[in-house]
N, C-alpha and C positions, 0 to 999 in steps of 0.2 A: 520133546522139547530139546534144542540144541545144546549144547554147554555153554554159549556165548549167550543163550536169550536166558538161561537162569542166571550168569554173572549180572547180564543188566536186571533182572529183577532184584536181585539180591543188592547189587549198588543203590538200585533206586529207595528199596527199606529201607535201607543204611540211612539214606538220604534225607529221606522224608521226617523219619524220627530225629534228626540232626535239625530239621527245617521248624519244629515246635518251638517257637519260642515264647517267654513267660515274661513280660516287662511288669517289672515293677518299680510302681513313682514313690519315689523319696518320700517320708514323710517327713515334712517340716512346718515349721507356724505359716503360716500365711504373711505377716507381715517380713520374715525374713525373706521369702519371697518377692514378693513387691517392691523390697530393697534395694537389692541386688536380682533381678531377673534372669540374665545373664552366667551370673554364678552359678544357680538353680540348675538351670541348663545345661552348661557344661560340666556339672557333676553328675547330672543324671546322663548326659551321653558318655563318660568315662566309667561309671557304675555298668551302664550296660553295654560298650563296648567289652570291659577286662571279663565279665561275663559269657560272651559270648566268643572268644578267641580260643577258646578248644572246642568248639564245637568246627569251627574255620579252620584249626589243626585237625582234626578228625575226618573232616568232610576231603580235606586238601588227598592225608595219607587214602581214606578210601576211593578218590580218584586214582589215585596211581596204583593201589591194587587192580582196579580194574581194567586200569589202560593195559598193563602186564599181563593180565590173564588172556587179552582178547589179543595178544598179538600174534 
């Protein structure tokens, strides 16, 4: 096997385990839900955006490790 076809396999674990992701829903009353919907919403996409922006920083740096190794 080459050294460039083991950097892309090795990138691609990297990757794949970076690609697991785990959502998990707020728990709140129901009626405060139905309240406000909206609210609901946007805290559960801010929950799991702040969540998931080092895996986005991790995934970014192990591109550019790989782009450097294969040049």
């Amino acid at each position: 096997m080459s050294k460039n076809s083991q950097y892309l396999i090795d990138y691609l674990t990297k990757l794949r385990q970076l690609n697991k992701l785990d959502v998990e829903i707020p728990n709140q009353d129901i009626n405060e839900i139905i309240s406000d919907p909206r609210k609901y919403a946007l805290d559960f996409i801010e929950l799991e955006f702040a969540r998931t922006v080092p895996k986005f920083i991790e995934s970014y740096k192990n591109g550019l490790e790989f782009g450097k190794k294969n040049k």
